[in-house]
C-alpha positions as CSV (number, residue, x, y, z in Angstrom):
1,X,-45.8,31.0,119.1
2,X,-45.7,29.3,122.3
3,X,-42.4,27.6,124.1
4,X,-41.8,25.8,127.1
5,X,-40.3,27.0,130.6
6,X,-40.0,26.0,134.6
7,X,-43.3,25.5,136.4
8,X,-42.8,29.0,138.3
9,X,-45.1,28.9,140.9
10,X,-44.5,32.4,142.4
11,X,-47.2,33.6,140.0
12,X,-50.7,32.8,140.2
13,X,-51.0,32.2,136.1
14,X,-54.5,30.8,134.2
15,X,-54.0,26.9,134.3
16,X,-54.8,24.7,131.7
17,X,-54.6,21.1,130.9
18,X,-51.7,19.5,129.1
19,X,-54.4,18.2,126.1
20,X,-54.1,17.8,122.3
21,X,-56.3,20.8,121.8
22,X,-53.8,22.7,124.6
23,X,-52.5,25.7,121.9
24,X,-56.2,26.2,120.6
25,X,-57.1,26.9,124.3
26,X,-54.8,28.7,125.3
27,X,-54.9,31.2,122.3
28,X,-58.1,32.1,123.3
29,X,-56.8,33.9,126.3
30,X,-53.6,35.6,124.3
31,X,-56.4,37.3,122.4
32,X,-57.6,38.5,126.0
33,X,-53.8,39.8,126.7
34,X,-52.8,36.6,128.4
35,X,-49.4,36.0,127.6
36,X,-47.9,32.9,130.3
37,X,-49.9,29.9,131.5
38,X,-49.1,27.0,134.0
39,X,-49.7,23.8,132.1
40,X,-51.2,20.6,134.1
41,X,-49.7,17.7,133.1
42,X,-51.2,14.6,134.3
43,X,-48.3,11.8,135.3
44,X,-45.6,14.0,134.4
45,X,-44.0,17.1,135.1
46,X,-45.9,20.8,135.2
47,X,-44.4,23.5,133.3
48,X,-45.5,27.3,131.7
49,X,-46.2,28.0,128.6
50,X,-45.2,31.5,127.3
51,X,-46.9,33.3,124.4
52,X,-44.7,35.8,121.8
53,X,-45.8,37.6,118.8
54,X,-44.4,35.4,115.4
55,X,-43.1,38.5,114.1
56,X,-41.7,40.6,116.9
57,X,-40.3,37.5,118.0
58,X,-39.0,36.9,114.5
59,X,-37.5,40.5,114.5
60,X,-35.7,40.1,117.7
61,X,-33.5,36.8,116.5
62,X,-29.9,37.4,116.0
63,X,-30.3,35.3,112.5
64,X,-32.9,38.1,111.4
65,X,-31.1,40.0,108.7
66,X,-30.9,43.8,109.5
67,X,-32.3,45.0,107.0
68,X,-35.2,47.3,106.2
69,X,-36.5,45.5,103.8
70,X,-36.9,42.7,106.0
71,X,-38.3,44.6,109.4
72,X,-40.5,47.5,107.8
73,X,-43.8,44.8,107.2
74,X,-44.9,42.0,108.9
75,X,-42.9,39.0,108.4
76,X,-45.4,35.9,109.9
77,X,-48.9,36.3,110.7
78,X,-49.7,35.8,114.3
79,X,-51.6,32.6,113.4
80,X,-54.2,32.8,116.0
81,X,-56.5,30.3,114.1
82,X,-55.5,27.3,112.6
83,X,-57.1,24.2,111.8
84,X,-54.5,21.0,111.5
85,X,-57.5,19.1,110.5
86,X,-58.0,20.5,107.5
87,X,-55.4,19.1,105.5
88,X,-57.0,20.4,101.6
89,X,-55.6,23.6,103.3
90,X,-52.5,22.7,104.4
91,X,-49.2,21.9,101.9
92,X,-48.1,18.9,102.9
93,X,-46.2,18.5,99.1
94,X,-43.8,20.3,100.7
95,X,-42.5,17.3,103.0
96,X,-42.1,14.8,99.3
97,X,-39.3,13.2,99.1
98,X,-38.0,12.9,102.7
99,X,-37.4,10.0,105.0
100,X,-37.2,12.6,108.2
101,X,-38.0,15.4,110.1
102,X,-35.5,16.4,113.0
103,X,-36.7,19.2,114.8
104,X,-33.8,21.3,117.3
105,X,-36.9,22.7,119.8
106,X,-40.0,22.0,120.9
107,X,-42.2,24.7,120.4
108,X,-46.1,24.9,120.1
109,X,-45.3,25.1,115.8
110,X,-43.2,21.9,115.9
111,X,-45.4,20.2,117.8
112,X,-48.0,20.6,115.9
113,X,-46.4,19.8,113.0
114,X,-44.9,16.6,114.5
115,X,-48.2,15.3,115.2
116,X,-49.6,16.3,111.5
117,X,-46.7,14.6,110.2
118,X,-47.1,11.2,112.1
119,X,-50.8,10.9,111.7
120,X,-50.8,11.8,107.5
121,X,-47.3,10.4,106.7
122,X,-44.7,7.7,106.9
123,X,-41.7,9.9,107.8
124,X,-39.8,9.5,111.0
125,X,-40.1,12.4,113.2
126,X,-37.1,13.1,115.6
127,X,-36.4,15.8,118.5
128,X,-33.4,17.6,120.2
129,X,-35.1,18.9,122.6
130,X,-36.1,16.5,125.1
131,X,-39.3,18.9,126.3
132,X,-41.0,16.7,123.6
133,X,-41.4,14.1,126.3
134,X,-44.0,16.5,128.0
135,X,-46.7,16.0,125.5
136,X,-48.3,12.4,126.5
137,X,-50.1,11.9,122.8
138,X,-46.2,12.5,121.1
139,X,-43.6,11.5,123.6
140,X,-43.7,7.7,122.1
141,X,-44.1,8.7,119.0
142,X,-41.4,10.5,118.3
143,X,-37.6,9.5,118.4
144,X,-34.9,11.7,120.8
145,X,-31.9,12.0,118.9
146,X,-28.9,14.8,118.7
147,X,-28.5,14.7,115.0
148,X,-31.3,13.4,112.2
149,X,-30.9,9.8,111.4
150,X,-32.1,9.8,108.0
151,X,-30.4,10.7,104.5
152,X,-33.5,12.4,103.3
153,X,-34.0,14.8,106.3
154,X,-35.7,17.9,106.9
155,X,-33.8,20.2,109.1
156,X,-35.9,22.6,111.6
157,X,-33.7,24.3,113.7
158,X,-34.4,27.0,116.9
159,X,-33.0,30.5,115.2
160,X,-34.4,31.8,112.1
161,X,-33.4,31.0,108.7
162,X,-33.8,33.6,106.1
163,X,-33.1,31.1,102.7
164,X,-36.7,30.8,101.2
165,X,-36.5,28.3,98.5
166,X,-34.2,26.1,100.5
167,X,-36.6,22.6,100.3
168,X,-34.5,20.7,103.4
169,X,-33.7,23.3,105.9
170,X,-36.2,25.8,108.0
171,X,-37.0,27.3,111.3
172,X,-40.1,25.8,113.0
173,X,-41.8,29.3,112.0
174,X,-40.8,28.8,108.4
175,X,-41.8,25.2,108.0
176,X,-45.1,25.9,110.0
177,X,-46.1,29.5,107.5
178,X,-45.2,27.5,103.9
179,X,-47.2,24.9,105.4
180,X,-50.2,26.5,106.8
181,X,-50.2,29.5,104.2
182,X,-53.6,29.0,102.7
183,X,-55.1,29.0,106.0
184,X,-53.6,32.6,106.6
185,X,-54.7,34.1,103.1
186,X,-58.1,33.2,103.7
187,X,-61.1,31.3,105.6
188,X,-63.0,30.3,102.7
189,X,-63.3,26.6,102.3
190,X,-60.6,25.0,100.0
191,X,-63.6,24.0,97.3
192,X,-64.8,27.5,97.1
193,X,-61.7,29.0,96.5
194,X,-61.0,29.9,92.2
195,X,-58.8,32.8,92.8
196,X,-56.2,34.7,94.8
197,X,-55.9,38.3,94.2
198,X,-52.0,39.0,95.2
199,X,-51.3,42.8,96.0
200,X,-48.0,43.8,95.1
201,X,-46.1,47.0,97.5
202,X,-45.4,49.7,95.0
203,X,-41.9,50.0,96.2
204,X,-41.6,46.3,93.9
205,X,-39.6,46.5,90.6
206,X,-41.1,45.3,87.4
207,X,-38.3,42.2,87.7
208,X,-39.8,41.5,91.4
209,X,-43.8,41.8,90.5
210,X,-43.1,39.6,87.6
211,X,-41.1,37.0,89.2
212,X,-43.6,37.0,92.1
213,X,-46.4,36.8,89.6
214,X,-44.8,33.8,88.1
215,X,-43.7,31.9,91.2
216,X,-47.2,32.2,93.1
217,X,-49.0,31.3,89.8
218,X,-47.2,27.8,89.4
219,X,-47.8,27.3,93.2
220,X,-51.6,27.7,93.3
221,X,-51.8,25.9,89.9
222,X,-51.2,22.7,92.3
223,X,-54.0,23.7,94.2
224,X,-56.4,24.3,91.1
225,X,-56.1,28.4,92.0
226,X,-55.9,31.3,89.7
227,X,-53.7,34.2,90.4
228,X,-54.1,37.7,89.3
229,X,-52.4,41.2,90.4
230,X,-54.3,43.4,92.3
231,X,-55.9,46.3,90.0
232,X,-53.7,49.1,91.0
233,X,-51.4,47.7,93.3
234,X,-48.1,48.3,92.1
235,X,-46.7,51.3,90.7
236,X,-47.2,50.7,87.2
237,X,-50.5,51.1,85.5
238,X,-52.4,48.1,84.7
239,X,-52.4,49.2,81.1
240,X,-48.4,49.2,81.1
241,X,-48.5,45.2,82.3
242,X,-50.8,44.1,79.9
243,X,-49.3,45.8,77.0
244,X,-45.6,45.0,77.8
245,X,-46.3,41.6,79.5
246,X,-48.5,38.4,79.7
247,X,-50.5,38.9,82.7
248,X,-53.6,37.5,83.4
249,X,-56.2,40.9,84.4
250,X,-58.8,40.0,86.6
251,X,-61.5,37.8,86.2
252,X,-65.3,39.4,85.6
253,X,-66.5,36.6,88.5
254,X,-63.9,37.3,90.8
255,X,-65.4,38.7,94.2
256,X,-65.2,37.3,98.1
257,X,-67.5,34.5,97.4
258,X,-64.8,32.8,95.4
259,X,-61.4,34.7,96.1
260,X,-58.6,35.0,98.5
261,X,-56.7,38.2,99.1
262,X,-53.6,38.7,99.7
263,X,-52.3,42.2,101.5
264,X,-49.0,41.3,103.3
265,X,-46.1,40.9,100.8
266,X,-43.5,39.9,102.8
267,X,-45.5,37.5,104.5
268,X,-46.6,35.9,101.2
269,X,-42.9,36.1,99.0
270,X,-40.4,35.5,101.8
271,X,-41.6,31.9,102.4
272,X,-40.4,28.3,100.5
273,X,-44.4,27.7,99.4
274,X,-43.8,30.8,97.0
275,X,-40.1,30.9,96.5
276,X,-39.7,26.8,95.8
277,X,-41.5,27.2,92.4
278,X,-39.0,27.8,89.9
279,X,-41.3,29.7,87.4
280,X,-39.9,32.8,86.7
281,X,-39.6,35.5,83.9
282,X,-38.9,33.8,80.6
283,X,-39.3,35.4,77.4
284,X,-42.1,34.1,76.7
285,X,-44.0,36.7,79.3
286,X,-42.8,39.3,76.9
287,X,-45.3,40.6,74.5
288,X,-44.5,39.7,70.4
289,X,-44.3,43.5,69.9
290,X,-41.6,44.3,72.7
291,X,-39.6,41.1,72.1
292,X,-39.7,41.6,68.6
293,X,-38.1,45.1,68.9
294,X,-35.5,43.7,71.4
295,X,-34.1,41.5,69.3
296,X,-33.5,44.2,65.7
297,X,-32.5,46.3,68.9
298,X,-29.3,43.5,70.4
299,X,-28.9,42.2,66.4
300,X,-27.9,46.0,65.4
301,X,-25.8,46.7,68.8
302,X,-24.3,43.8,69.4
303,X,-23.9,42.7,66.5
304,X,-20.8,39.3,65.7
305,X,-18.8,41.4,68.7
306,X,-17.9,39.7,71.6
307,X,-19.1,40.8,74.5
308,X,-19.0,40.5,78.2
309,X,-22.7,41.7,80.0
310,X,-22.3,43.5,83.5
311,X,-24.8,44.2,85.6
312,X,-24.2,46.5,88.7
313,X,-27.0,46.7,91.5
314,X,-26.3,49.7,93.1
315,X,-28.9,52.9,94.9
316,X,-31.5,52.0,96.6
317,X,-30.5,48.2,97.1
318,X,-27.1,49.2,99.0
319,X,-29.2,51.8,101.0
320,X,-31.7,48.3,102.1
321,X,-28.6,46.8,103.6
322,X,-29.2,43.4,102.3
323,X,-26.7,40.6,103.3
324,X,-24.3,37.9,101.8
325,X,-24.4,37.2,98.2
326,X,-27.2,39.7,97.8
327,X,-25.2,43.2,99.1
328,X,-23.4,44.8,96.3
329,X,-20.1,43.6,95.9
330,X,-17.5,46.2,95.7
331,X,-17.5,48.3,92.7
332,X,-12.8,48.5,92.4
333,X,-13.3,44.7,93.0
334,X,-15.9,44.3,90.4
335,X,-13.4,46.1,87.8
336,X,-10.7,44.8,88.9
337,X,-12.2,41.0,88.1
338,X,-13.7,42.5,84.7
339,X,-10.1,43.7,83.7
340,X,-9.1,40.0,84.3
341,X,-12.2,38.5,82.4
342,X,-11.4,41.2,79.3
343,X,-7.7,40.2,79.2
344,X,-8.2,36.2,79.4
345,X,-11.1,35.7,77.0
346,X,-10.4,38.6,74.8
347,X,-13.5,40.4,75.2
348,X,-14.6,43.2,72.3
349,X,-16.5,45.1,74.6
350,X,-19.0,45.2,77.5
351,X,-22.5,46.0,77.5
352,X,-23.3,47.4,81.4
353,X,-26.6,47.5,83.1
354,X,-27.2,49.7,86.2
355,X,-29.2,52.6,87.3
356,X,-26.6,53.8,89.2
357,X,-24.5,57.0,87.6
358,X,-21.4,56.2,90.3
359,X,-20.7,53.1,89.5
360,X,-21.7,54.0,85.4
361,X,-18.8,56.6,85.6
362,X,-16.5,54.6,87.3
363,X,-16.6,52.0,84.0
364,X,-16.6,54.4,82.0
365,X,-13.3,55.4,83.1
366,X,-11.7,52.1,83.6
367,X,-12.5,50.9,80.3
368,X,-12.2,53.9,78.0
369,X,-14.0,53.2,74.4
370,X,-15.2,49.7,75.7
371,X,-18.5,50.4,77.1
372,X,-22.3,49.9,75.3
373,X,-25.4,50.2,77.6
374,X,-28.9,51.6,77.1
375,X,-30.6,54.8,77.5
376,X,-32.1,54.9,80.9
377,X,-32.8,57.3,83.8
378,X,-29.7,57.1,86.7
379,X,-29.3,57.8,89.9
380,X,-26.4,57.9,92.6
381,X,-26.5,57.3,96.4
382,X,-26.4,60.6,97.3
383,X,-30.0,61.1,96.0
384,X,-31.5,59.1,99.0
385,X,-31.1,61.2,101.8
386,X,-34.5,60.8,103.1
387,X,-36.1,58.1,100.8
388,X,-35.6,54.6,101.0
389,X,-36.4,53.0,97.3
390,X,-36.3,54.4,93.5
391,X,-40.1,54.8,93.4
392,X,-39.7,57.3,96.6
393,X,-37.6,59.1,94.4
394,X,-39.1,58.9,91.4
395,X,-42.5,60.4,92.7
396,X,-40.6,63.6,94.9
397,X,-39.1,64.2,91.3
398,X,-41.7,63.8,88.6
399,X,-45.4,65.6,88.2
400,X,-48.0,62.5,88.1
401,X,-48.4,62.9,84.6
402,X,-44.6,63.3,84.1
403,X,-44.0,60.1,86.9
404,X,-46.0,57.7,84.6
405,X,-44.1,58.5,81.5
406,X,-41.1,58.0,83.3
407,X,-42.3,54.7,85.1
408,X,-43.1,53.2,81.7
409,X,-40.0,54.6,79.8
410,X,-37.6,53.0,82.5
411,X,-39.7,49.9,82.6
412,X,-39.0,49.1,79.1
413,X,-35.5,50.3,78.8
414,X,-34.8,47.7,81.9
415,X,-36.4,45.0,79.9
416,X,-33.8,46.1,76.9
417,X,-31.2,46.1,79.3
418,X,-32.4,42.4,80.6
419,X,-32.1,41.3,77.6
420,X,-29.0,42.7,76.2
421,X,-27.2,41.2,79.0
422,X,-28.7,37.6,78.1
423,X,-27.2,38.4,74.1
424,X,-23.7,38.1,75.4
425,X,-21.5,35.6,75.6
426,X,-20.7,36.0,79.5
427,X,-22.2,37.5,82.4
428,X,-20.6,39.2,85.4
429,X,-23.0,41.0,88.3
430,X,-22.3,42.6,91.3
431,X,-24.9,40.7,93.5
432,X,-27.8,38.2,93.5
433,X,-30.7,40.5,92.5
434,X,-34.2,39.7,90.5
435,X,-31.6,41.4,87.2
436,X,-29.6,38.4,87.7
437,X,-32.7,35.9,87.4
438,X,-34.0,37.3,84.7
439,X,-31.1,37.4,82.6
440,X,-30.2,34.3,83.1
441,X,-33.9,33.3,82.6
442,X,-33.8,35.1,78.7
443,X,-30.5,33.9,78.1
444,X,-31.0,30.1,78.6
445,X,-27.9,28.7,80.2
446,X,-26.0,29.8,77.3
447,X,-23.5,32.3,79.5
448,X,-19.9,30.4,78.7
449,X,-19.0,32.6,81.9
450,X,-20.7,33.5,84.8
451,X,-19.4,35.6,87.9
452,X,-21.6,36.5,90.8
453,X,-19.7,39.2,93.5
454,X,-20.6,40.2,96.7
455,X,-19.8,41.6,99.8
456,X,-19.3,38.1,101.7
457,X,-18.2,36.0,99.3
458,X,-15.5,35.3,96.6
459,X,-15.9,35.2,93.1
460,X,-18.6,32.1,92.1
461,X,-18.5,30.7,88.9
């Protein structure tokens, strides 16, 4: 991305001319190793243009979260190509609704999208940052203000911001990726294109390669695009989806003539054109079979007790260091609130989901005699000296034949435990995770009672 500075004339930088087609130009040369130009502007002031990589820049912002799972992949493509032309390839759906778009800087992204969004729309389009006024073909166009005008406004501001299915706020990198996405995924003509193959990182959970399944699959059903999962790409077999799960295999006439690919996951998932849709795992993904055992499974457990459902995130997600509402709250402060829930709405028992044995022991204990869960394969913090995510550990542990048996036997028994949480008649977790999605998602907005607890924040109900 390119931003504005001084005219430094000290250095004896490649100039170019303070056009329309100025960014185009001057990428040309970052591609050389070029990194700061002087900019001739005609009738108004000069000024350099510097060049940073999206992602290390990205990377570098205070607002980045620290966290691995964040800074291990790329996070936006270095969009060296992009056509603002070609509008079949660009989402501009995702500006519906709004009156406004206020913009804190001007950058090469937010000028490009400021001139997209005056020439193809009726919304207002105001600046901050008065370094607008050194483009000639916006500086009348666009209105200088400190805050946006409009009620219906579209917030862009300098610093990143990591909230992906937020439809009013974004950083101009944010706004720009959802926007330009199908240009990065692939250079095949829009009326070409009949499918996206989506590669999925095998460190993904079932929960997180089926809600990503889901949510990309509603998104390029706007576009008239069919989705399907990599063969092979995640760590379960493509025999285990389509038994357990509705998933689409791939077509017999998918090949490069008529298909986009998609490598990067982060770059794909972490954006609001993939994260708006609100598709997500339902039981009706669920094969007859499976569901159909679920249910005798919850009817025979559960039974006409009343139950509280707990589900505690714990392993490998506290080891990725995510932040707010999705870091694991504390586990005395998680039982210290389930004490409270048990004691004011007279709870039978709890059923309680985790793969973790720590925080598994510690309920035990508090709540002697009170406890159901499922049969599944637990782990403690301890176990992830050197690895980073339960797939690490489940391959340095298991024989390949043995790790497939596993993966499959633990992939179901989640699913059980999914949907023995969305049986009961509350729901309590420790954190936002894709466990919390999909219970809710089974259960139907039938939780009386639901409690969310993090690190950050206080109980929300």
């Amino acid at each position: 991305m390119f931003t504005f500075v001084e005219y430094d004339s000290n250095i004896n930088y490649r100039e170019l001319d303070c056009t329309p087609g100025l960014f185009h130009e001057a990428l040309k040369y970052v591609l050389r190793g070029e990194s700061r130009f002087h900019v001739h502007n005609e009738g108004a002031a000069d000024f350099d243009m510097c060049y940073d990589d999206n992602d290390r820049y990205t990377k570098a912002d205070p607002a980045c979260p620290d966290s691995d799972f964040y800074k291990s992949e790329l996070f936006f493509p270095p969009y060296y190509f992009y056509d603002e032309t070609d509008l079949e390839k660009i989402n501009m759906y995702i500006l519906d609704g709004f009156h406004e778009v206020f913009f804190e800087e001007a950058n090469e992204y937010s000028l490009v999208l400021a001139d997209l969004i005056l020439k193809h729309t009726n919304l207002q389009v105001t600046f901050r940052d008065r370094k607008v006024t050194l483009f000639p073909w916006l500086k009348d166009k666009v209105v200088l203000c400190f805050i946006p005008e409009k009620e219906k406004s579209i917030y862009v501001q300098k610093s990143f911001y990591p909230v992906y299915n937020t439809p009013d706020r974004f950083c101009s990198l944010g706004l720009f990726h959802s926007m330009f996405i199908l240009q990065w995924i692939t250079d095949l003509p829009k009326k070409d294109l009949k499918y996206v193959e989506l590669t999925i990182r095998k460190t993904e959970g079932i929960g997180s390669v089926l809600n990503t399944y889901l949510k990309a699959q509603e998104a390029f059903e706007k576009m008239g695009i069919k989705i399907y999962i990599a063969p092979g790409s995640t760590r379960y077999t493509d025999k285990l989806l389509t038994t357990y799960f509705k998933i689409d295999e791939k077509p017999e006439d998918a090949d490069e003539t008529n298909t986009a690919f998609v490598k990067c996951f982060n770059c794909f998932t972490l954006n609001n054109f993939t994260q708006r849709n609100t598709r997500c795992i339902s039981l009706d993904v669920i094969k007859p079979a499976l569901l159909n055992d679920m249910k005798e499974y919850a009817d025979l457990l559960l039974g006409n007790k009343k139950t509280l459902g707990v589900l505690l995130r714990g392993t490998d997600f506290i080891i990725a260091n995510f932040e707010n509402s999705f870091h694991p709250g504390d586990i005395d402060r998680c039982i210290s609130l389930i004490a409270e829930r048990m004691e004011k709405y007279n709870y039978d028992r709890i059923f309680v989901a985790t793969e973790d044995d720590y925080y598994l022991s510690k309920m035990l204990k508090a709540f002697p005699h009170k406890i159901i869960t499922v049969s599944q394969e637990r782990h403690k913090v301890e176990d992830f000296k050197n690895l980073k995510y339960i797939s690490d550990l489940e391959k340095e542990t298991h024989s390949e034949e043995a790790y497939q048996a596993s993966v499959e036997d633990t992939t179901v028994n989640y699913i059980y435990a999914m949907y023995m949480l969305s049986r009961c008649e509350s729901f309590l977790a420790n954190c936002i995770c894709n466990g919390v999605w999909i219970a809710e998602a089974f259960n139907e907005g039938k939780f009386i009672h639901k409690d969310i607890v993090s690190m950050m924040d206080d109980t929300q109900s």
